[in-house]
Kinemage of the C-alpha trace (Angstrom):
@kinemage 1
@onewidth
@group {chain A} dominant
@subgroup {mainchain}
@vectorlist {calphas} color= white
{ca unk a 1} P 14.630 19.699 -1.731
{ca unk a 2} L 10.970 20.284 -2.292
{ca unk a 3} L 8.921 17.218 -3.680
{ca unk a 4} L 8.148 17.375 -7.258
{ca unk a 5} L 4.802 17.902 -8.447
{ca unk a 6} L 3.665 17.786 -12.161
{ca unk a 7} L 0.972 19.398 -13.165
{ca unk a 8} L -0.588 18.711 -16.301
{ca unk a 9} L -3.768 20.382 -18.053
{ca unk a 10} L -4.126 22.514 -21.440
{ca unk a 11} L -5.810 25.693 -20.317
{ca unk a 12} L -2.647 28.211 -19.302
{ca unk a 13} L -4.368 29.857 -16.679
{ca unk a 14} L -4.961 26.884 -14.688
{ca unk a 15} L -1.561 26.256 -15.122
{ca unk a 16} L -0.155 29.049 -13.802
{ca unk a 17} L -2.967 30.038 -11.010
{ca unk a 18} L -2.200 26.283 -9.491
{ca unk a 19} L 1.654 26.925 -9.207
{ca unk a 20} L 1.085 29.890 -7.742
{ca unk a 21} L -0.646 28.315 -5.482
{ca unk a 22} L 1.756 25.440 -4.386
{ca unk a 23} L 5.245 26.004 -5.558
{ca unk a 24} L 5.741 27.559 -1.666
{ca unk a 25} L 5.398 23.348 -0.786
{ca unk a 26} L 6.226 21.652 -4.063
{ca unk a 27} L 8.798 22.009 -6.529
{ca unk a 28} L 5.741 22.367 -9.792
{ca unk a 29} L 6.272 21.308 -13.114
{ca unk a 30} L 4.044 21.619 -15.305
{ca unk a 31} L 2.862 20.501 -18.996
{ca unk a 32} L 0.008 21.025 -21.904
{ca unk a 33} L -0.459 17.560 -23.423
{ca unk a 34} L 0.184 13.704 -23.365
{ca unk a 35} L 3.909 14.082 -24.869
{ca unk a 36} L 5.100 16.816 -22.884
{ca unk a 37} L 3.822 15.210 -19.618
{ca unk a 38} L 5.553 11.931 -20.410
{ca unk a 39} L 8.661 13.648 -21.552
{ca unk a 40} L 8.724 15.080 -18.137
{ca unk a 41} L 7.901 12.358 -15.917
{ca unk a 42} L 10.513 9.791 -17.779
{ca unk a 43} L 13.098 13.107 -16.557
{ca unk a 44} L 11.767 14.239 -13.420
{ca unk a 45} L 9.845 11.312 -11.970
{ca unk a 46} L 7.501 13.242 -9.757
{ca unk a 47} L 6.031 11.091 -6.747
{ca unk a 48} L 2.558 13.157 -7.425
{ca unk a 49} L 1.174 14.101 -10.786
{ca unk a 50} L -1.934 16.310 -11.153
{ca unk a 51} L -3.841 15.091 -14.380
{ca unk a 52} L -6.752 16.669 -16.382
{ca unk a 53} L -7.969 13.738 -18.433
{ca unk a 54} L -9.347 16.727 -20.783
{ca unk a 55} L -6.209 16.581 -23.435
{ca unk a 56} L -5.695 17.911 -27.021
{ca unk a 57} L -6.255 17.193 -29.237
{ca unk a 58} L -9.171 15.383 -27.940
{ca unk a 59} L -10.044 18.101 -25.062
{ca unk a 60} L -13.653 16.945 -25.003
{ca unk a 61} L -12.742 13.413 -24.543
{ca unk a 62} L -10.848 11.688 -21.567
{ca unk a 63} L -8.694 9.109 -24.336
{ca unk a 64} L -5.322 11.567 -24.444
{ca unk a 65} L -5.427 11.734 -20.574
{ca unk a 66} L -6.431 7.578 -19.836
{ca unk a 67} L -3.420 7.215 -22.023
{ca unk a 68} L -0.828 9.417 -20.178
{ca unk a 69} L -2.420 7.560 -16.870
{ca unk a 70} L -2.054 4.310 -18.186
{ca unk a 71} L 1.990 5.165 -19.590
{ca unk a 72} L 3.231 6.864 -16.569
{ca unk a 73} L 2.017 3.559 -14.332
{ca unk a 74} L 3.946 1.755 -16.670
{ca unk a 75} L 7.012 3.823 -15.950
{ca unk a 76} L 6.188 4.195 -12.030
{ca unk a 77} L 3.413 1.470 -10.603
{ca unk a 78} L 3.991 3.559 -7.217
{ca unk a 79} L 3.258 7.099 -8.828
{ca unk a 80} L 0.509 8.638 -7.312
{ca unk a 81} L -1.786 10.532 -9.938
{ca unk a 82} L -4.756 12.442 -9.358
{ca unk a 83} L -6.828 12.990 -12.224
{ca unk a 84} L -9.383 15.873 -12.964
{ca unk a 85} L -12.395 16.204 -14.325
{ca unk a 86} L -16.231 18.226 -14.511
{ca unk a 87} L -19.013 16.919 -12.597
{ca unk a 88} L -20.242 15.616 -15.739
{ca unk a 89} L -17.035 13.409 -16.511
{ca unk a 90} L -17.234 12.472 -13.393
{ca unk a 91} L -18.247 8.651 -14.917
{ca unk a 92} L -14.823 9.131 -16.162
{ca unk a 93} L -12.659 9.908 -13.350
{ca unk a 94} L -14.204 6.689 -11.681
{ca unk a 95} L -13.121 4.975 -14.837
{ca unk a 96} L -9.417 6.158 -14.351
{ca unk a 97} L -9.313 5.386 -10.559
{ca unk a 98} L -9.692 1.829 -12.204
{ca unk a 99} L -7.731 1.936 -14.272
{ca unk a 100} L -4.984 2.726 -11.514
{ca unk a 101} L -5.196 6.127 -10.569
{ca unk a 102} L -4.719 6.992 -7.064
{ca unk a 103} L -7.733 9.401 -6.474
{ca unk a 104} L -9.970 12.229 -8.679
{ca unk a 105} L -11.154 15.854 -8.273
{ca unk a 106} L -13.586 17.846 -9.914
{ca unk a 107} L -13.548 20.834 -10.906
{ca unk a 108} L -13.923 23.797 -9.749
{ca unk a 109} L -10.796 23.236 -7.851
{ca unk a 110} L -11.042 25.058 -4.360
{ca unk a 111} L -7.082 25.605 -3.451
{ca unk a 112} L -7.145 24.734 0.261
{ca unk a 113} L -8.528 21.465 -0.331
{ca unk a 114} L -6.621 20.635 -2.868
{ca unk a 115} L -3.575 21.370 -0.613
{ca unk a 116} L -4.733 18.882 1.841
{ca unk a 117} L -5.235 16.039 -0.250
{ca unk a 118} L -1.670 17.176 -1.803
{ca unk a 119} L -0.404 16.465 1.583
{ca unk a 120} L -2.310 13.471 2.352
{ca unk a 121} L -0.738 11.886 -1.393
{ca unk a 122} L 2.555 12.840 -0.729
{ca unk a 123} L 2.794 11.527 2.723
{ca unk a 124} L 1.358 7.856 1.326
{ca unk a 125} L 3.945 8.527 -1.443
{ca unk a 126} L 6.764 8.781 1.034
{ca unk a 127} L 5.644 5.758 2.934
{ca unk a 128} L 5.759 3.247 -0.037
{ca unk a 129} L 8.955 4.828 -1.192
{ca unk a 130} L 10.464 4.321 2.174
{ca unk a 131} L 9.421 0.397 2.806
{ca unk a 132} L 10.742 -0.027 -0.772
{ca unk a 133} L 14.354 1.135 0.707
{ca unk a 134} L 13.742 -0.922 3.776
{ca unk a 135} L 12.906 -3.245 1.752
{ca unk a 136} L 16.048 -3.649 -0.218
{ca unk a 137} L 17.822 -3.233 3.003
{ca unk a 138} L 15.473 -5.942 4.942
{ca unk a 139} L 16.070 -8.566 2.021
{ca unk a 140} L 19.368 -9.829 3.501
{ca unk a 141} L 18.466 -8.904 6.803
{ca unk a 142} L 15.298 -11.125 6.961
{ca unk a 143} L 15.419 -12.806 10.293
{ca unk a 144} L 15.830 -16.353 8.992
{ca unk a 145} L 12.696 -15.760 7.349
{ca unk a 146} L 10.571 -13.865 9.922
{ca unk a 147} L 9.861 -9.882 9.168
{ca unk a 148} L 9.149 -7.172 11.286
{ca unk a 149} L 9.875 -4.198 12.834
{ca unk a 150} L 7.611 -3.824 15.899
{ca unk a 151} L 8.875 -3.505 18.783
{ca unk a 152} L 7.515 -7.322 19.964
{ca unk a 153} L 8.987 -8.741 16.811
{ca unk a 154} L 12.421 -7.458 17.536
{ca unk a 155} L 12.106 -8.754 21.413
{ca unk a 156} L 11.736 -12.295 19.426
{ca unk a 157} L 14.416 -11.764 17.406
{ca unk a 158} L 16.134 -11.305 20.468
{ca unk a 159} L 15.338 -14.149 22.924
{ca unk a 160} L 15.695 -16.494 19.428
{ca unk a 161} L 19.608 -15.379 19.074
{ca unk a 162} L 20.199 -16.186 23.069
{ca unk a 163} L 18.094 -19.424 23.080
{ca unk a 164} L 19.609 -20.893 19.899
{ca unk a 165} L 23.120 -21.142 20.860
{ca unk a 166} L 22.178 -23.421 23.806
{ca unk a 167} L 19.882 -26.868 23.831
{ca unk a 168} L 17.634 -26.027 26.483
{ca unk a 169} L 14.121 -27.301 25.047
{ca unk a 170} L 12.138 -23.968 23.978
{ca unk a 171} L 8.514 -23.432 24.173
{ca unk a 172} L 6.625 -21.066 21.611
{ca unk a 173} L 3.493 -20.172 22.389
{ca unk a 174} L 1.118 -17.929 19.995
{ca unk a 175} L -2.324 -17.941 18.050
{ca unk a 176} L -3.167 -19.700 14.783
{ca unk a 177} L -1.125 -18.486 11.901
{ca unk a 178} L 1.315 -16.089 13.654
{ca unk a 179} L 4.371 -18.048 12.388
{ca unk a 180} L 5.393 -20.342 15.059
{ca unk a 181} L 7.340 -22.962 12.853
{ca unk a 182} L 9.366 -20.322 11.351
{ca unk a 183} L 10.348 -19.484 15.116
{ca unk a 184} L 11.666 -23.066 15.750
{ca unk a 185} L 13.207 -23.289 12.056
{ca unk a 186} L 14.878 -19.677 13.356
{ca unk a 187} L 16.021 -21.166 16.348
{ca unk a 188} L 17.501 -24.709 14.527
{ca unk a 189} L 19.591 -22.700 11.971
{ca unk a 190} L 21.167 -20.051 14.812
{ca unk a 191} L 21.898 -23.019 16.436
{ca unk a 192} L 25.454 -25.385 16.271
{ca unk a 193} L 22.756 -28.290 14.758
{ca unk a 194} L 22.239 -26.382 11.950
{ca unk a 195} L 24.002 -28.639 9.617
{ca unk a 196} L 21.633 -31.746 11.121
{ca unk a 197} L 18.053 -32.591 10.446
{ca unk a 198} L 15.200 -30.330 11.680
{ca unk a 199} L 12.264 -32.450 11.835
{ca unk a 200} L 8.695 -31.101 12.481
{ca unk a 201} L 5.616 -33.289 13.401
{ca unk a 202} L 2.147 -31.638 13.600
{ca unk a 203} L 0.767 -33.736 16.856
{ca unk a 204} L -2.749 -33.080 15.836
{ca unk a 205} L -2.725 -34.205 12.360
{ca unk a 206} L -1.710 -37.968 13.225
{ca unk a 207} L -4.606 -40.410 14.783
{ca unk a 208} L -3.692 -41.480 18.528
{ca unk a 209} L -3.111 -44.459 17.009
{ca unk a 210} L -0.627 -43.815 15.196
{ca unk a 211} L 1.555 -40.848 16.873
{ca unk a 212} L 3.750 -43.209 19.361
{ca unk a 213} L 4.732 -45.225 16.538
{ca unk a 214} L 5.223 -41.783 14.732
{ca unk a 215} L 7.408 -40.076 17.452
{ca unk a 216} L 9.594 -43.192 18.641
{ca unk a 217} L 9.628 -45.612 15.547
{ca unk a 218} L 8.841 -49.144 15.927
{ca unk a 219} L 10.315 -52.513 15.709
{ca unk a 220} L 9.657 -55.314 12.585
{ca unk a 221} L 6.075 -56.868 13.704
{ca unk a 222} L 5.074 -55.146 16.660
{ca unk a 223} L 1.514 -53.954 15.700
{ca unk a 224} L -0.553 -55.549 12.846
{ca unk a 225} L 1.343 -53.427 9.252
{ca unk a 226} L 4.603 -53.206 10.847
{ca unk a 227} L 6.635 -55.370 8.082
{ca unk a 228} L 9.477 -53.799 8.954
{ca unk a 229} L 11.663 -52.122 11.879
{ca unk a 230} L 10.923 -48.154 11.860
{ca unk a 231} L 13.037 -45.122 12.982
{ca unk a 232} L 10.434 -42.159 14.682
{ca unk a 233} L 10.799 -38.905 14.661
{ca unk a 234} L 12.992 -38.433 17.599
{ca unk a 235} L 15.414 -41.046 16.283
{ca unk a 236} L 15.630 -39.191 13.014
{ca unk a 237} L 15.992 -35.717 14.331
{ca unk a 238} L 19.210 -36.993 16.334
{ca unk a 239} L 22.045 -34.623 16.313
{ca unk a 240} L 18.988 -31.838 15.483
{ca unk a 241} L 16.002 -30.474 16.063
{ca unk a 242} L 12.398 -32.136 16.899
{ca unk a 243} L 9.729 -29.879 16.262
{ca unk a 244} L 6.580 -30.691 17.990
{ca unk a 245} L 3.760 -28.190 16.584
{ca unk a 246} L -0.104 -27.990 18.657
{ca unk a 247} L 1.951 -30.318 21.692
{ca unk a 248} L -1.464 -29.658 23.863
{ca unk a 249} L -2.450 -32.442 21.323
{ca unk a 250} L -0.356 -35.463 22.955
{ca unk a 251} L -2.564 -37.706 24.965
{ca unk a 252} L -1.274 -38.391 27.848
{ca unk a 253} L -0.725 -41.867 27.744
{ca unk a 254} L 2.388 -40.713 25.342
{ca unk a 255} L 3.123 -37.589 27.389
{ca unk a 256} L 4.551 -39.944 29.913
{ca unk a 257} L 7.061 -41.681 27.586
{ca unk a 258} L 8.049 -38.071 26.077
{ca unk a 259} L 8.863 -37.037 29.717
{ca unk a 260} L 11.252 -39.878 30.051
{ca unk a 261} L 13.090 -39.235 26.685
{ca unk a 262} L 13.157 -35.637 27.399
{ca unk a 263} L 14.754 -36.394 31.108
{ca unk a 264} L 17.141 -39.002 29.702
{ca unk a 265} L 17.454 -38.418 26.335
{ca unk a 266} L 16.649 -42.357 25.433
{ca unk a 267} L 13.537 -43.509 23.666
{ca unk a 268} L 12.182 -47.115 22.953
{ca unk a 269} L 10.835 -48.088 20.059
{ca unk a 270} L 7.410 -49.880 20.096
{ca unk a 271} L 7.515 -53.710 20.135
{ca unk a 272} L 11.223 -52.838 21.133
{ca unk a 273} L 13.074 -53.614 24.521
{ca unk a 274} L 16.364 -51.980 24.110
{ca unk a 275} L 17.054 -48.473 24.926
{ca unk a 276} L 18.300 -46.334 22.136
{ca unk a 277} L 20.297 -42.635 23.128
{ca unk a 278} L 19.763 -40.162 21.062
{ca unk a 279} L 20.792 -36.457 21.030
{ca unk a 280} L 17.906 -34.310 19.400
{ca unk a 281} L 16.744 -30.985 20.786
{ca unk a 282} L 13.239 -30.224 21.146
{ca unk a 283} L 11.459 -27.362 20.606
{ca unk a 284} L 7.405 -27.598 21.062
{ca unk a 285} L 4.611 -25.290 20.074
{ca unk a 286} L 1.017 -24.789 20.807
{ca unk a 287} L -1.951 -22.114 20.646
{ca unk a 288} L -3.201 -23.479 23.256
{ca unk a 289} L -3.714 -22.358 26.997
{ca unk a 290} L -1.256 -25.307 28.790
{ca unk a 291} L -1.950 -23.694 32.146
{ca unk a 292} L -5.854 -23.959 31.514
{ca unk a 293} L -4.844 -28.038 30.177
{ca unk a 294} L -3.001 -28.902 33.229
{ca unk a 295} L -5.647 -27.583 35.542
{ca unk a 296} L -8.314 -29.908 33.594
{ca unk a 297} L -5.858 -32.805 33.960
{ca unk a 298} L -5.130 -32.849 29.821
{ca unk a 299} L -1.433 -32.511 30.372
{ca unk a 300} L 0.947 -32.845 32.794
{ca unk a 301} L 2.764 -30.250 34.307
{ca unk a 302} L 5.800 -32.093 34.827
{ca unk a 303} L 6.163 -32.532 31.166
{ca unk a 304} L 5.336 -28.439 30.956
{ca unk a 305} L 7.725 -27.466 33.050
{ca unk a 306} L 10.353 -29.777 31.035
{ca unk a 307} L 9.080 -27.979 27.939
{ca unk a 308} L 9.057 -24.644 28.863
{ca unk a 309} L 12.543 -24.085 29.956
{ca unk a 310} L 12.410 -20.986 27.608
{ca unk a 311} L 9.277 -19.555 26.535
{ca unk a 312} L 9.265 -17.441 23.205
{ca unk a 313} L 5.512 -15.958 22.837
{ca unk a 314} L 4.853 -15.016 18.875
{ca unk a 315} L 2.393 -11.538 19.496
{ca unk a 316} L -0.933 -11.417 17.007
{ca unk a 317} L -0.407 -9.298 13.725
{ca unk a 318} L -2.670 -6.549 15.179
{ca unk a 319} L -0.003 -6.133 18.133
{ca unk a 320} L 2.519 -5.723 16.331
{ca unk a 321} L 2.962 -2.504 15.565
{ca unk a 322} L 3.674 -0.793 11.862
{ca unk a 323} L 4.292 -4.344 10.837
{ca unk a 324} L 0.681 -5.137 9.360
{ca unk a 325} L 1.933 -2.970 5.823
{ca unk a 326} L 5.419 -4.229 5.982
{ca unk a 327} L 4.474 -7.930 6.146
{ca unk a 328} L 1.770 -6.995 3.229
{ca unk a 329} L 4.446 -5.189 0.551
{ca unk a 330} L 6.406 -8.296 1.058
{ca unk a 331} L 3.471 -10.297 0.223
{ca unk a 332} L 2.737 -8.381 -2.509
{ca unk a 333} L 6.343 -8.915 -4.239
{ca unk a 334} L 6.632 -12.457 -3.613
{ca unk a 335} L 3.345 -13.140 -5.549
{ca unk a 336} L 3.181 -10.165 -8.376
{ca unk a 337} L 7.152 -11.563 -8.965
{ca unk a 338} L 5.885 -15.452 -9.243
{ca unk a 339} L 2.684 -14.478 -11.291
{ca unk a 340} L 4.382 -11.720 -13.543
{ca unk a 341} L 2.489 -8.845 -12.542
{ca unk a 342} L 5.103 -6.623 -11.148
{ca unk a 343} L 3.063 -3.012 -11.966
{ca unk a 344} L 0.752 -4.195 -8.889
{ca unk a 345} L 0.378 -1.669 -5.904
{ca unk a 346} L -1.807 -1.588 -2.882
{ca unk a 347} L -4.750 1.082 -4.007
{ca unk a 348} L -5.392 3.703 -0.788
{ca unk a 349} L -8.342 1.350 0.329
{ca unk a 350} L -6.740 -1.170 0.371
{ca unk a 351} L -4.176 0.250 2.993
{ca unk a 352} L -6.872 1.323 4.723
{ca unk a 353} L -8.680 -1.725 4.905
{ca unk a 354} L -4.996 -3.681 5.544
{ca unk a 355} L -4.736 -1.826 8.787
{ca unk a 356} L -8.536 -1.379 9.935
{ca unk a 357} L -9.084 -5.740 9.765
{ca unk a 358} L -8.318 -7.181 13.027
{ca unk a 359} L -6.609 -10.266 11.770
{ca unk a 360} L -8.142 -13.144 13.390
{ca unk a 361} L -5.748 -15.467 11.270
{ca unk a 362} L -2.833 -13.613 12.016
{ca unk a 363} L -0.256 -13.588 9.475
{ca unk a 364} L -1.008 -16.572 7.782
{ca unk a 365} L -4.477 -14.846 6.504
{ca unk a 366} L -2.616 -11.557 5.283
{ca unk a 367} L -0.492 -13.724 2.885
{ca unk a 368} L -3.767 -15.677 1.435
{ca unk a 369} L -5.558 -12.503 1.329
{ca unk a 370} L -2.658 -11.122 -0.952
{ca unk a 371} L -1.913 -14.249 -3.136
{ca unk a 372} L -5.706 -13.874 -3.914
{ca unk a 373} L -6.026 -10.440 -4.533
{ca unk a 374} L -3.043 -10.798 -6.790
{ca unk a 375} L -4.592 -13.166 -8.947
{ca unk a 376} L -8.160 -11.270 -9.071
{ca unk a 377} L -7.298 -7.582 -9.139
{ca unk a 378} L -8.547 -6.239 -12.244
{ca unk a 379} L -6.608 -3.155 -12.783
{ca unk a 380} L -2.964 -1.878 -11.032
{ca unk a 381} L -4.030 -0.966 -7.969
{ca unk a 382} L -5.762 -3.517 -5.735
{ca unk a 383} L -8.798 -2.867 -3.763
{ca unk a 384} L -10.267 -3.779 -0.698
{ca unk a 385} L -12.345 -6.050 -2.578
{ca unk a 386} L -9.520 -8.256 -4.330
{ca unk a 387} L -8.370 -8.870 -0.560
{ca unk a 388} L -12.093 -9.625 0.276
{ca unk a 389} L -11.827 -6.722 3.306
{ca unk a 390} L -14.464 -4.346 4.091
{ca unk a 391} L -13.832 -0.499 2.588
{ca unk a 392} L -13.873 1.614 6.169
{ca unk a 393} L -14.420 4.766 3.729
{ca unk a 394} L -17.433 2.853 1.982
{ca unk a 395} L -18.520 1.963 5.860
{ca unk a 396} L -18.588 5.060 7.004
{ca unk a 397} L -20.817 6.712 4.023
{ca unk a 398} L -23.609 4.953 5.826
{ca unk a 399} L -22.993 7.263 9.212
{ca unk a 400} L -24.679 9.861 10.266
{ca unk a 401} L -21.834 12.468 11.760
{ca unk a 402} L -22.772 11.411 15.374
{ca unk a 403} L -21.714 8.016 14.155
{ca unk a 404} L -19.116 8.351 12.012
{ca unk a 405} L -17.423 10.441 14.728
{ca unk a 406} L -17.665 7.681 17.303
{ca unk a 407} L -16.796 5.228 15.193
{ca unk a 408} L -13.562 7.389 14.343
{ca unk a 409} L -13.029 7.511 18.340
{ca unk a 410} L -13.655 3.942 19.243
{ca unk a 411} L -11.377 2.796 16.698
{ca unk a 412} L -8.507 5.467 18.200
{ca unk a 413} L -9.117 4.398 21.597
{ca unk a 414} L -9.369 0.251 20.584
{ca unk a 415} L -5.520 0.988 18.946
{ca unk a 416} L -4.057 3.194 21.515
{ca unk a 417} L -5.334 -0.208 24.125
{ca unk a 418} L -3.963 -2.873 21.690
{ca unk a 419} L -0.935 -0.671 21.374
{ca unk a 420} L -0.269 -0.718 25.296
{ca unk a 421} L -1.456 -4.114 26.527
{ca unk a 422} L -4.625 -2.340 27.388
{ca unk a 423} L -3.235 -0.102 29.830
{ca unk a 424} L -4.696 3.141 30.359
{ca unk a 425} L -1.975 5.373 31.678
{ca unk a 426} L 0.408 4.601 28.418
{ca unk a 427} L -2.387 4.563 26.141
{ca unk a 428} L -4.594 7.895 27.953
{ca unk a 429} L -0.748 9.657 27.365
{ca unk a 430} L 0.055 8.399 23.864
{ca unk a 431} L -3.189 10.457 22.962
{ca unk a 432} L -2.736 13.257 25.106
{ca unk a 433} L -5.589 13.071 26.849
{ca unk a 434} L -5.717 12.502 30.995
{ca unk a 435} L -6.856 9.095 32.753
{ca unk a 436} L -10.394 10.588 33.771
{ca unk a 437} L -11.145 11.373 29.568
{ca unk a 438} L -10.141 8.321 28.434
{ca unk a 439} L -12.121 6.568 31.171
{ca unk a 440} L -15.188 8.974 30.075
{ca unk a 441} L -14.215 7.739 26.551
{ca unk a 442} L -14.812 3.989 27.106
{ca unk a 443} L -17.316 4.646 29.356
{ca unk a 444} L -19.592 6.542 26.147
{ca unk a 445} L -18.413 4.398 23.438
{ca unk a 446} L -19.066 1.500 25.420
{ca unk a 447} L -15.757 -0.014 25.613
{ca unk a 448} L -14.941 -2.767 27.555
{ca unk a 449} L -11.955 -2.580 30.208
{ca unk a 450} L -9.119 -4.897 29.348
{ca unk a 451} L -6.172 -3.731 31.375
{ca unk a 452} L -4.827 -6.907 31.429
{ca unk a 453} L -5.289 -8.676 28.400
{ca unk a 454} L -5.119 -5.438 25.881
{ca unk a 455} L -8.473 -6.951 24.157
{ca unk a 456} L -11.482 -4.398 23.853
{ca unk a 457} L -14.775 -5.084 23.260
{ca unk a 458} L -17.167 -3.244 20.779
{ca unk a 459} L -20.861 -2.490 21.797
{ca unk a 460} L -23.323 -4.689 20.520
């Protein structure tokens, strides 16, 4: 079936001349006025609406077409409608792109561009309609609260369901914000210990003072405030899950009594003198390099090794792959359900700024970034600006075309690198250009090499 596309403006010539024109792509429907367009959206519910805001009875005004705007939202918050309007309304059209509309023309129409942005709609149209199915289909397919559908999410998904089902201590390794908790809650409740405690300590948030008390409990009077005997950590977590988060923290002093629990699985409490077994499973975590630590003496490798009988390494949001929009509806329907504001969509640049930021806080800064742009956006659509993101289309009004072009082709050649680990072969292929060109490419746009590492680096 061709997509449905309502067309709605009083002059019968238009009308006509613009179905012509597209009912070869579009199924067109068409109407004269407020009531007859918003008889046929509530029948047809066309995923694109073309909308003169010039509407009888009040032609010369843009009231009768802000109001059809504002009560097809309300029926559809992901309807896509394009409003039209002179060059001297154009005050207007700006004041309906506000108020939620998803972009503006003016006339005179020229047909062939028209049919582009047609395209362009519809294909953004599509994409929000299918996350909403994946959506409903993703809800009870969550992975124990992790979401994605990259290819390096799914490889964590995997190595989670092997690793849970045994006790072998697991390591997770990843940057600031990229979810590393929910990874070890993920592996507790695969896991037979399910039904007993998961316990998490944050190593770096307790004074040194404090954390050997904190991880293996203490006994009535040991240390000056202990008035009374202590389970730690460990001890509670027994028949669980111990979840050491930043473990590049430990000093090292401790590190040596967590190597014998972890070897022996019996602790000590301080002040104590008898030796306590306990079964509790660790899994640690850290953004830190512990190769880099070891090599500077700041934590032993016998421990790492202990540690790191399975590695699970979280990637950053901008590696994985179709994941940064996914992660962002979700986001977005969390907070517009909590805060009532359920007519809230992502405006067009916003999605364009979503997927242009690199993310130096991972996923942990795209949910902020939401909560507040749910709770400042202004109209139905948020911006770029209630997510506190840069506009790339506002950026690139201040190019020249020599510049705007090679911004448009370091940005290509940056994602096709970040996309392959910064290989070239892969990444010179996925754009179907040859090895030599994409080596010229870098070399003019002043791109770093980064085979190994997939990071590139900009030109100052």
């Amino acid at each position: 079936m061709k997509p449905r596309l309502l067309i709605v403006d009083d002059d019968e010539g238009i009308r006509t001349q613009m179905k012509w024109g597209l009912n070869r792509e579009y199924e067109v429907l068409l109407a004269e006025d407020r009531g007859a367009a918003i008889e046929c959206f509530k029948g047809q519910r066309p995923w694109v609406t073309l909308l003169d805001l010039g509407l009888p009875p009040h032609s010369g005004t843009p009231e009768e077409g802000l109001a059809a705007l504002s009560e097809m939202l309300a029926l559809d918050s992901f309807a896509k409608v394009i409003v039209i309007s002179g060059q001297a309304e154009k005050n207007n059209a700006l004041q309906a792109v506000g108020a939620g509309a998803y972009d503006f023309l003016t006339k005179p129409i020229e047909l062939e561009e028209l049919k582009v942005i047609l395209r362009r709609t519809f294909h953004v149209a599509g994409l929000e309609r299918d996350y909403r199915e994946l959506q409903a289909q993703t809800q009870a397919d969550t992975f124990e609260g992790l979401l994605g559908t990259s290819v390096r999410m799914q490889q964590v998904f995997s190595l989670i369901r092997k690793v849970a089902t045994t006790d072998a201590p697991v390591l997770i390794l990843g940057e600031s914000g990229t979810g590393k908790e929910l990874a070890a809650l993920a592996i507790h409740r695969r896991s037979t210990r399910k039904e007993d405690p998961f316990v998490a300590i944050n190593c770096s948030a307790i004074p040194e003072t404090l954390l050997e008390s904190e991880l293996f409990g203490h006994e009535k009077g040991s240390f000056t405030g202990a008035h009374v005997q202590r389970k730690g950590r460990i001890e509670s977590a027994s028949g669980g899950t111990l979840f050491l988060d930043e473990i590049g923290e430990i000093p090292l002093q401790i590190q040596v009594k967590l190597l014998r629990f972890l070897q022996e699985q019996r602790i000590e409490r301080v002040g104590g003198r008898e030796e306590i077994q306990v079964d509790t499973r660790v899994v640690a975590a850290t953004n830190v390099d512990l190769q880099t630590a070891i090599a500077d003496g700041k934590f032993r490798e016998d421990l790492y090794f202990r540690l790191a009988v399975v590695i699970v390494s979280l990637p950053p949001l901008r590696q994985r792959e179709g994941d940064i929009r996914l992660l962002a509806q979700e986001f977005l329907h969390r907070n517009t359900a909590s805060n009532g504001r359920k007519e809230l969509a992502f405006g067009t640049d916003a999605v364009r700024a979503l997927i242009a930021h690199s993310w130096p806080g991972n996923v942990r800064e795209l949910e902020n970034r939401v909560k507040r742009a749910v709770i400042m956006a202004e109209g139905v659509r948020l911006t770029a600006a209630d997510l506190e993101l840069e506009n790339p289309a506002a950026l690139s009004l201040s190019l020249n075309l020599k510049e705007a072009r090679e911004a448009a082709e370091r940005d290509v050649i940056n994602r096709a690198l970040r996309k392959h680990s910064g290989k070239i072969a892969p990444a010179a292929a996925d754009l179907g250009i040859s090895r030599p060109t994409f080596y010229e490419l870098m070399e003019k746009l002043g791109i770093a090499r980064a085979e190994r590492e997939g990071r590139t680096v900009e030109p100052e």
